[in-house]
Structure formats: C-alpha cells, structure tokens
DRENPAPA-323686 format. One line per field, with one value per atom (N, C-alpha, C): residue number from 1; residue in three letters; atom name; x, y negated, z negated. Coordinates in steps of 0.05 Angstrom, whole numbers. Each point is the difference from the previous one (the first is absolute). Layout:
N
k <- c(NUM, ...)
r <- c(ala, ...)
a <- c(CA, ...)
px <- c(X, ...)
py <- c(Y, ...)
pz <- c(Z, ...)
***
This chain:
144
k <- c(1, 1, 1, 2, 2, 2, 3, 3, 3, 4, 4, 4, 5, 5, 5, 6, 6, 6, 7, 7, 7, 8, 8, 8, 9, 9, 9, 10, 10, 10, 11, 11, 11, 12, 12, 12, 13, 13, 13, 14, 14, 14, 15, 15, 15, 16, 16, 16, 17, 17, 17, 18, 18, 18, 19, 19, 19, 20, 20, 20, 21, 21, 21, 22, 22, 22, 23, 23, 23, 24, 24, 24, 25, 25, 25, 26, 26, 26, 27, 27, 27, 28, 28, 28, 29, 29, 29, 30, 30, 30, 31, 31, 31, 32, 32, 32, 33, 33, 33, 34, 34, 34, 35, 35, 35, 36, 36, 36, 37, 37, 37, 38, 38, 38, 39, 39, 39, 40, 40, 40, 41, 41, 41, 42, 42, 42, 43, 43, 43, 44, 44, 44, 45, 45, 45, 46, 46, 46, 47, 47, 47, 48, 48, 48, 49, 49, 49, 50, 50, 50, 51, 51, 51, 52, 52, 52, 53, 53, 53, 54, 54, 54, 55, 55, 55, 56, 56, 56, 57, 57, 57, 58, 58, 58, 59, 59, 59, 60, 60, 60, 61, 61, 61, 62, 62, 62, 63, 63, 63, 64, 64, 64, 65, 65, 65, 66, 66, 66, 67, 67, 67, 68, 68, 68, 69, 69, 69, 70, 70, 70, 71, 71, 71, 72, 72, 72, 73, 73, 73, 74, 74, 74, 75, 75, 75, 76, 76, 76, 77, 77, 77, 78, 78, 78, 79, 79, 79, 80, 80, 80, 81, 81, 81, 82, 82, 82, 83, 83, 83, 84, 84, 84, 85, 85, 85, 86, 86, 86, 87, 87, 87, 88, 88, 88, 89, 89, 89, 90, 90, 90, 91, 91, 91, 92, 92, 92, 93, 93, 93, 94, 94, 94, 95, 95, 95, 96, 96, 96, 97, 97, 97, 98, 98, 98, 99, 99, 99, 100, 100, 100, 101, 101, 101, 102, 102, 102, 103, 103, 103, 104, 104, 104, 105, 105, 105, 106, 106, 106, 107, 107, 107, 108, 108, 108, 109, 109, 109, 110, 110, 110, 111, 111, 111, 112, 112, 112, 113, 113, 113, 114, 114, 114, 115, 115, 115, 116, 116, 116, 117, 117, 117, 118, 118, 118, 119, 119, 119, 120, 120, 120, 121, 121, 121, 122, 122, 122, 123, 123, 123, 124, 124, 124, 125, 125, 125, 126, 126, 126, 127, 127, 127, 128, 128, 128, 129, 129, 129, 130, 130, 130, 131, 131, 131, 132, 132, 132, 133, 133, 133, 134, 134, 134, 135, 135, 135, 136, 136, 136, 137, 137, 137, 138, 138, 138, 139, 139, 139, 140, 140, 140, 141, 141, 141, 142, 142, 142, 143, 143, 143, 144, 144, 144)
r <- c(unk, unk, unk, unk, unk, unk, unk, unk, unk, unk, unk, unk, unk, unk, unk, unk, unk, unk, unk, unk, unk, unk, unk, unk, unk, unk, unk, unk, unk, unk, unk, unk, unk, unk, unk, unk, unk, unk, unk, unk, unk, unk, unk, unk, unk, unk, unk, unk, unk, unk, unk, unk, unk, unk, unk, unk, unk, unk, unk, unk, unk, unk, unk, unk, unk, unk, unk, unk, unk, unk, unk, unk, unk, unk, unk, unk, unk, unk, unk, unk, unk, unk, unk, unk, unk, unk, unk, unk, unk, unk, unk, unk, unk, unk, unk, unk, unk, unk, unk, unk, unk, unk, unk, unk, unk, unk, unk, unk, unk, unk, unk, unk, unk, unk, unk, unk, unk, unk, unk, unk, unk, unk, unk, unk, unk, unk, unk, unk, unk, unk, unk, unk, unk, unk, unk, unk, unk, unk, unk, unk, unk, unk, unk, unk, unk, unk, unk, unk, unk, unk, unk, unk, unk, unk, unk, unk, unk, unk, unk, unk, unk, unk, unk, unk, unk, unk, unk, unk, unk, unk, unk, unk, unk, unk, unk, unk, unk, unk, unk, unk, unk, unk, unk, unk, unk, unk, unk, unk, unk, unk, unk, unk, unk, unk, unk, unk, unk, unk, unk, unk, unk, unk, unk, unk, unk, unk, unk, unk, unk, unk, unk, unk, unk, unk, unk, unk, unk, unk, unk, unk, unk, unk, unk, unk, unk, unk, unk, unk, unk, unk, unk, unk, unk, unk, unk, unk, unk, unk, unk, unk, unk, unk, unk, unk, unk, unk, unk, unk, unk, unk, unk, unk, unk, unk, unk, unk, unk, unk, unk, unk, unk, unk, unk, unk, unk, unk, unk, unk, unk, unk, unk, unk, unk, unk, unk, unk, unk, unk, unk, unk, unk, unk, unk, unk, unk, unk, unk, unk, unk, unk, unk, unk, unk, unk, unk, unk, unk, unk, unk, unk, unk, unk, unk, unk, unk, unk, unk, unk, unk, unk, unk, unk, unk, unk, unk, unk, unk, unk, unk, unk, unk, unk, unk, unk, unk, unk, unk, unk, unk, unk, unk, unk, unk, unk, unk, unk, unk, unk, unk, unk, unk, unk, unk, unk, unk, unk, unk, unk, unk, unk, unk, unk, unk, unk, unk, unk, unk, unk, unk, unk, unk, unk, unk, unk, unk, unk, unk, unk, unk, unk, unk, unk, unk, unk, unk, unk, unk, unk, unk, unk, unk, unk, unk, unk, unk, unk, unk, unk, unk, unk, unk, unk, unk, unk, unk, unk, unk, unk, unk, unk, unk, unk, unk, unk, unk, unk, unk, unk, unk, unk, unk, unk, unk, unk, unk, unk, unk, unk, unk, unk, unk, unk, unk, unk, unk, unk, unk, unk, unk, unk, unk, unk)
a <- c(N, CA, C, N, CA, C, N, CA, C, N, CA, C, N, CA, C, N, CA, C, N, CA, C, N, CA, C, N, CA, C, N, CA, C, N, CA, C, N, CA, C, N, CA, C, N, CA, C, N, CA, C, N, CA, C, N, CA, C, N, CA, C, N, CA, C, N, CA, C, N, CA, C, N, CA, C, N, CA, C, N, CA, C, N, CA, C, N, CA, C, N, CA, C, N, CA, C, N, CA, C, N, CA, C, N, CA, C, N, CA, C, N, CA, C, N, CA, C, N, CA, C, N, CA, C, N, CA, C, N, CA, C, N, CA, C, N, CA, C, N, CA, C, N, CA, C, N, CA, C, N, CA, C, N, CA, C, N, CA, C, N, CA, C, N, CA, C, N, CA, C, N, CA, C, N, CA, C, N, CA, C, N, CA, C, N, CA, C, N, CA, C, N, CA, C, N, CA, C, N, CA, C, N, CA, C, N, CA, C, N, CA, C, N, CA, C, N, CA, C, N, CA, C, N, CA, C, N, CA, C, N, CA, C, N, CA, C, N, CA, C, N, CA, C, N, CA, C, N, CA, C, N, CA, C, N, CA, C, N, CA, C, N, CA, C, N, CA, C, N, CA, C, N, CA, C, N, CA, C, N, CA, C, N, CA, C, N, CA, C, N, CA, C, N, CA, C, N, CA, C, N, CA, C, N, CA, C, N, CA, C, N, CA, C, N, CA, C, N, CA, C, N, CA, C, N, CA, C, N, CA, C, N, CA, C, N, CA, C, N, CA, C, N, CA, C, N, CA, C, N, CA, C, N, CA, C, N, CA, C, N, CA, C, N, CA, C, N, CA, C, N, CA, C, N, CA, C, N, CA, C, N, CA, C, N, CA, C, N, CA, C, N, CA, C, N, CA, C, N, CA, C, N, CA, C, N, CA, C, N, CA, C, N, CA, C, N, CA, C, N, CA, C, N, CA, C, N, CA, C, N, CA, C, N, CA, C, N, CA, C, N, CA, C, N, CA, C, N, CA, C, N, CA, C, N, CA, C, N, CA, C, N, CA, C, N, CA, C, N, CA, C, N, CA, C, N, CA, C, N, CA, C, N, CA, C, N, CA, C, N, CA, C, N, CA, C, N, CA, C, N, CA, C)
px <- c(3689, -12, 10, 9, 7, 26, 20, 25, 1, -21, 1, -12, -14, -2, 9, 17, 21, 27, 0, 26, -9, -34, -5, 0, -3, -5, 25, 27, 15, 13, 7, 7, -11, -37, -18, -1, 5, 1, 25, 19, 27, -10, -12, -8, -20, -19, -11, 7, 21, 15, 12, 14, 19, -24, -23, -24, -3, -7, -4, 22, 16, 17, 9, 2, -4, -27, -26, -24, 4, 6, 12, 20, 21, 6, -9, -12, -23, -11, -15, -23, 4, 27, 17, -3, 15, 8, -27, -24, -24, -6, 1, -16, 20, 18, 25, -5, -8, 0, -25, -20, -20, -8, 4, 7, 18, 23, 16, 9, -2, 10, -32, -23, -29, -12, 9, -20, -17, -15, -21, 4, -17, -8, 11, 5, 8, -20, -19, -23, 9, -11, -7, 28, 24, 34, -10, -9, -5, -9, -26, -18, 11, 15, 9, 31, 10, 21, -22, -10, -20, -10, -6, -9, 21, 24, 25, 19, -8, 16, -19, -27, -13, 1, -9, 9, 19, 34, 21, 2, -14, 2, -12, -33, -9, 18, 7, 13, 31, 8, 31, -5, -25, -2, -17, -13, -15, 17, 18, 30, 17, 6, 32, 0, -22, -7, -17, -21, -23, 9, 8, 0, -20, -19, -32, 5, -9, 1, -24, -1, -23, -25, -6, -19, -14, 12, 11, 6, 4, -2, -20, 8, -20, -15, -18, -27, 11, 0, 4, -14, -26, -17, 8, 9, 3, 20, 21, 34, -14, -10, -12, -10, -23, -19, 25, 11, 14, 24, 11, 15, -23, -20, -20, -6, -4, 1, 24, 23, 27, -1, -7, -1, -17, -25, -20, 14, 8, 11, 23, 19, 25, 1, -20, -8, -6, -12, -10, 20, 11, 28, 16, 5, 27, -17, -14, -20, 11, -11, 5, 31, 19, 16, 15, -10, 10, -11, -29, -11, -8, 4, -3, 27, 11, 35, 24, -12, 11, 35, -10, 23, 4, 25, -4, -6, -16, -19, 16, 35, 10, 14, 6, 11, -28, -27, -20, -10, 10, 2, 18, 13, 24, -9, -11, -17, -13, -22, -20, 7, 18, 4, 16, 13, 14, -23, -23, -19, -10, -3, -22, 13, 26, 15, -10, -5, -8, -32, -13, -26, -10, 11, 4, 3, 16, 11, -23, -16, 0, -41, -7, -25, 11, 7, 6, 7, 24, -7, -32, -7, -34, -23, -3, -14, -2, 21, 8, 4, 27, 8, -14, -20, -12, 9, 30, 10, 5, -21, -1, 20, 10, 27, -15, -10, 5, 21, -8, 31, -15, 19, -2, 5, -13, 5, 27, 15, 31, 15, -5, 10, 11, -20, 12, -11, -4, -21, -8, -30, -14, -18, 22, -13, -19, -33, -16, -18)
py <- c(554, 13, -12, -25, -14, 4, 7, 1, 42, 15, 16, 9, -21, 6, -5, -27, -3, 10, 15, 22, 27, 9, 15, -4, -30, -10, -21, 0, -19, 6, 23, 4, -14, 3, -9, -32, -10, -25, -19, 23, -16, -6, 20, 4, -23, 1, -13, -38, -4, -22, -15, 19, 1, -3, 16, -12, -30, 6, -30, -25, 4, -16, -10, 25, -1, -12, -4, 2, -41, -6, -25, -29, 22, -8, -7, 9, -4, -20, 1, -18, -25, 5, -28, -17, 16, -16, 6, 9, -15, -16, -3, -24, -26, -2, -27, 4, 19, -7, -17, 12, -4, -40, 1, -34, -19, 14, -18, -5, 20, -4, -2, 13, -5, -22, -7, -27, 11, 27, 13, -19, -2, 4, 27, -8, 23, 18, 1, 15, 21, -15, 11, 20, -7, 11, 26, 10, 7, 21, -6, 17, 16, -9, 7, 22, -7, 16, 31, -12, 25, 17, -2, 19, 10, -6, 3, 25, -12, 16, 17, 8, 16, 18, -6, 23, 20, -16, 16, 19, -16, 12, 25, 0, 24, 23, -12, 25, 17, -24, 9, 15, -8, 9, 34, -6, 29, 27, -18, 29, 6, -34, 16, -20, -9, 0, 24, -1, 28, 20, 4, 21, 9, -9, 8, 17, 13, 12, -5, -4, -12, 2, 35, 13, -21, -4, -7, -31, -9, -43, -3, -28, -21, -6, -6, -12, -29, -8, -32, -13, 7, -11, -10, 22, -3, -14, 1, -12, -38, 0, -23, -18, 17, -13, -5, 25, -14, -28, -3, -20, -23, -3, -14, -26, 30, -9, -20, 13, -13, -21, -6, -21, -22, 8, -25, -3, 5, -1, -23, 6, -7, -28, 7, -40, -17, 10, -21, -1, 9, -3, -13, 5, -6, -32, -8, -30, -11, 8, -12, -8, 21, -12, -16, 5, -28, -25, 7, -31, -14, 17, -13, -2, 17, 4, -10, -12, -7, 16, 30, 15, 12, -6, 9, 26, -1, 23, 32, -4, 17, 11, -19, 5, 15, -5, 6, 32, 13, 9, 21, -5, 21, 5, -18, 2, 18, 3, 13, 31, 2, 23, 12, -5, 16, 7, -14, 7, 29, -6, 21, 33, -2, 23, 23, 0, 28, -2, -20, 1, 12, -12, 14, 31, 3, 39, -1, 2, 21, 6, -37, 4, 12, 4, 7, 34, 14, 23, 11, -7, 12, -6, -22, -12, 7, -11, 16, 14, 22, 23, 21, -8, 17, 18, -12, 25, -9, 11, 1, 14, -16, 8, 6, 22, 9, 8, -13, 2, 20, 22, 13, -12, 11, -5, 2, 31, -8, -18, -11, -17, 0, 39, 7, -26, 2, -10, 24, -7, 22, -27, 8, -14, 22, -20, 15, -15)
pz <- c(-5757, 22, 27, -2, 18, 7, -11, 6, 11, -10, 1, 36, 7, 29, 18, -12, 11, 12, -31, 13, 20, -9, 23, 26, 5, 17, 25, -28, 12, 33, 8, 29, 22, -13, 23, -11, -13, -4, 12, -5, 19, 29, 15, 22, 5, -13, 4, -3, -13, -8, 28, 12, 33, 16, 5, 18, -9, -30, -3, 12, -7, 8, 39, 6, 31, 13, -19, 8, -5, -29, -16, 35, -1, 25, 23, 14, 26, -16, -18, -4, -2, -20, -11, 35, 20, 21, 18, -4, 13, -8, -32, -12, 6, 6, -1, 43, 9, 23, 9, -13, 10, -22, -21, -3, -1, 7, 12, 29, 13, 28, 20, -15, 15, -18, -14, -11, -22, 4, -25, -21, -13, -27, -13, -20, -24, -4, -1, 0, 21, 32, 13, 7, -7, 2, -17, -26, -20, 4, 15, 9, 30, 10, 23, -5, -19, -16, -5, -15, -15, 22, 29, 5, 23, -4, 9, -17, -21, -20, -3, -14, 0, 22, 30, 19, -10, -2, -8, -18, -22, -28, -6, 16, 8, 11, 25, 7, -14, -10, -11, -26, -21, -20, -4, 26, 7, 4, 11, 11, -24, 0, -18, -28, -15, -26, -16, 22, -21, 23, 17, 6, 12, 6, 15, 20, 5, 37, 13, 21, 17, -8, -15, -5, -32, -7, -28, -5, 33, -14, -4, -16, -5, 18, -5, 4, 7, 25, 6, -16, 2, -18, -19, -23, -23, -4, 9, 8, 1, 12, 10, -21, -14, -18, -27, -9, -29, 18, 22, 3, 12, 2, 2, -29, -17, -30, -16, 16, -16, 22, 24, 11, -4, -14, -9, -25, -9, -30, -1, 27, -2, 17, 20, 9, -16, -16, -31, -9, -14, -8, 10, 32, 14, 2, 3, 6, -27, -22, -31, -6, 7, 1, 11, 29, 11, 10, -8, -2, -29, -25, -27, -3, -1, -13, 17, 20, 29, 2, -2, 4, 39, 6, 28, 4, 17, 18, -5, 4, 4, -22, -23, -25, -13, 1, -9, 8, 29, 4, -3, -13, -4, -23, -19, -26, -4, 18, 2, 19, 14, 8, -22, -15, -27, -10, -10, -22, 7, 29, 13, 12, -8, 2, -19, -23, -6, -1, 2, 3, 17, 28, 27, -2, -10, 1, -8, -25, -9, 7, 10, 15, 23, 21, 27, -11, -19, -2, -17, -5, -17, 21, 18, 7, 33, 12, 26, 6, -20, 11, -24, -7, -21, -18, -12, -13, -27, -16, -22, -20, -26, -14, -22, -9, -33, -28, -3, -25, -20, -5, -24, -20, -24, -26, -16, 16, -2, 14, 16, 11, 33, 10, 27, 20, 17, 19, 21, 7, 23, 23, 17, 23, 16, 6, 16, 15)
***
C-alpha cells in the first residue's frame, strides 16, 4: 500500500523534496549562523532555523507542492501544529544524539532531516493541506 501511494503520489513528493531542500538550506545556514557566528546554543540555533524554515516551507509548499489556492491553503495553524510535533520530537532526538552519542549538532541533523522526509509529506499533505488519498482495491487511487 505503501509503495502504491507513492507512485500516486511521487510528482508531489519530488516537489516537495526541492522545497525541502531549499527550506534544508536556509536553515542549515541559520542554524550554523546563529551558533557559530552569534554564539547561540544549539537549541536555541534549532529553534530559530525552525521558524525560519517553517515560514518558507509554508509558503513554497502551499503554491507549488499541493497546489492550494488561497481559497484552499492551509491552515497556519495546522502547518504549524504537525511541524510543532516533528519539532518536539526532533529536539529530543537532536539533544540524545548529541549529548549521549556525542554526535555533532550538524551531522545529527542531517540525520534527522532524512528521517523526517516522507513523514513530513505525508503529515503536512493529510493534516495541513487536508487531502486525503484513497487507494482502491485495484490499485487506482482517489484523491479527496
């Protein structure tokens, strides 16, 4: 079932891959700006990335990943709350690894932004842009 929504789904996943990645970028260089050249804490770099990239990500993924029209985006809200979720999730994480596993901040990070790539899709399409994928029993798909 998994590979099967995938392929319904792979266009908007590329798309959404390139936001990611453009979104990956900025953040990369808030978070290395904001603790290395401002002193931050990794945390506070982290958290400062996140609502850097989130801004973007909202808007790039509203246009030209789902396709939303104004009438039709996301809910900030909602956009908000599931990357809220992958953000409490991913400070524990990003902490564990680099204060048990004493892995650097940024290798750990690149860690954890791979994991969260299709996780990401596929809360942010159901959750944010509300679009629910039904898979037929033959194997069509019906998006609604």
């Amino acid at each position: 079932m998994l590979r099967k929504l995938l392929q319904a789904h792979g266009k908007q996943l590329i798309r959404f891959c390139v936001v990611g990645a453009i979104c990956y970028v900025t953040g990369m260089a808030t978070l290395i700006s904001l603790c290395e050249l401002a002193g931050a804490h990794y945390v506070v770099g982290y958290f400062g990335a996140f609502l850097v990239t989130n801004t973007l990500g909202y808007l790039l993924n509203g246009r030209f990943t789902f396709a939303a029209h104004d009438s039709e985006h996301a809910s900030m809200a909602r956009y908000m709350l599931v990357n809220v979720v992958l953000l409490t999730i991913n400070t524990s994480a990003l902490m564990l690894l680099v204060e048990v596993f004493h892995i650097w901040y940024v290798a750990a990070t690149v860690v954890l932004a791979t994991i969260n790539i299709p996780i990401s899709f596929f809360a942010h399409r159901t959750v944010s842009y509300r679009l629910a994928t039904q898979v037929d029993e033959v194997g069509g798909q019906v998006d609604t």
